[in-house]
N, C-alpha and C positions, 0 to 999 in steps of 0.2 A: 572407450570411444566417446559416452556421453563428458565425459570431462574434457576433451578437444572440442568437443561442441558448444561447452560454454566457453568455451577461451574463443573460439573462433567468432560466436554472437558476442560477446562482451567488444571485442576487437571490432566487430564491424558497426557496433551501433553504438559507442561510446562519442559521447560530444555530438550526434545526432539527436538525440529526444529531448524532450523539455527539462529544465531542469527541477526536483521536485527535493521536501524537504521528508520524511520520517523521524517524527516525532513520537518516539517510546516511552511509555508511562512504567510509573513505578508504584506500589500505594503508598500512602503517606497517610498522616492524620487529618483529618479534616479542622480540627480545633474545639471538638466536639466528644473526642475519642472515638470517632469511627475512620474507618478505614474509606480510603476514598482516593481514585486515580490523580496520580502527580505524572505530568508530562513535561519532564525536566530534560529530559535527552535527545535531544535533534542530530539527525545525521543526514548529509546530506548525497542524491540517489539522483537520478534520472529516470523518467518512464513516461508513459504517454496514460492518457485520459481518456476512456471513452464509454460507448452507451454499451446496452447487451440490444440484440434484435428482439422488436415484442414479441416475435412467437415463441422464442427461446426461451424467453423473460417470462410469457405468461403460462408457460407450462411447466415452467421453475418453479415458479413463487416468488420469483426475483419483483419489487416493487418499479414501479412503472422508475419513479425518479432515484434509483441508485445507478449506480458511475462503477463503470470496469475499471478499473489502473492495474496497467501492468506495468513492475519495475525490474528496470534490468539489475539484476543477482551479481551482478561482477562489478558495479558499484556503490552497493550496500554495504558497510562492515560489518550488519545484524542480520537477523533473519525476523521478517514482522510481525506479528502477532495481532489478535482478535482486539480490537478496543484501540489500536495506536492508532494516531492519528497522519495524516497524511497531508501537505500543502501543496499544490500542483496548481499552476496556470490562474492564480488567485482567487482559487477556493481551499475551503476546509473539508476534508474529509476525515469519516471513522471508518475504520476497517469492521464488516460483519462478517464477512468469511475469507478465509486465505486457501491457495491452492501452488505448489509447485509444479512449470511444466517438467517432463521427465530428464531432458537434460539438466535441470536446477539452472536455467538460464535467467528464468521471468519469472516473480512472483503476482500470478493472479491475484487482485484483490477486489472483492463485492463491496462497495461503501457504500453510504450513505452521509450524504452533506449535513456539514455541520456549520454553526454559524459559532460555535466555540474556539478561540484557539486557543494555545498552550501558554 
């Protein structure tokens, strides 16, 4: 049943939300011989941008200026991970915590803005 549920939100929110980019790192050498994020693989995703409510936020621990993005899961071809970066609405985000809703429709993502891009 939750598998019809993501076909059904993919189906109805697809070409509605902004368009955004996922940006996946890899490590690589820094030039130094350490190990250090390369963010060589952009895939391109849909999802929208937004705040957490302060009271949510201040009984989380969530920092006053990070940014909810949720991307819709049925046009992702990855699943994203902690440290990728994320381009939406002409900002830079990092991803600090990730979360799937229970259908695997939406990937919740906690950022924090970056002024880094890839």
């Amino acid at each position: 049943m939750l598998d019809e549920l993501k076909a059904d939100v993919t189906a109805a929110l697809t070409g509605s939300l902004r368009p955004a980019t996922l940006w996946q790192y890899s490590l690589g050498d820094d030039g130094y011989g350490n190990e250090a994020p390369v963010y060589d693989t952009p895939y391109a995703c849909e999802g929208l941008r937004g705040s957490y409510d302060a009271e949510y936020a201040g009984l989380s621990g969530i920092p006053r200026t990070a940014a909810k993005i949720e991307l819709l899961a049925g046009t992702l071809a990855v699943a994203p991970k902690r440290l990728d970066k994320i381009a939406i609405e002409g900002g830079w985000w990092l991803i600090t915590e990730i979360e799937i809703d229970p259908a695997t429709a939406m990937w919740l993502c906690q950022c924090s803005e970056t002024s880094a891009a890839p």
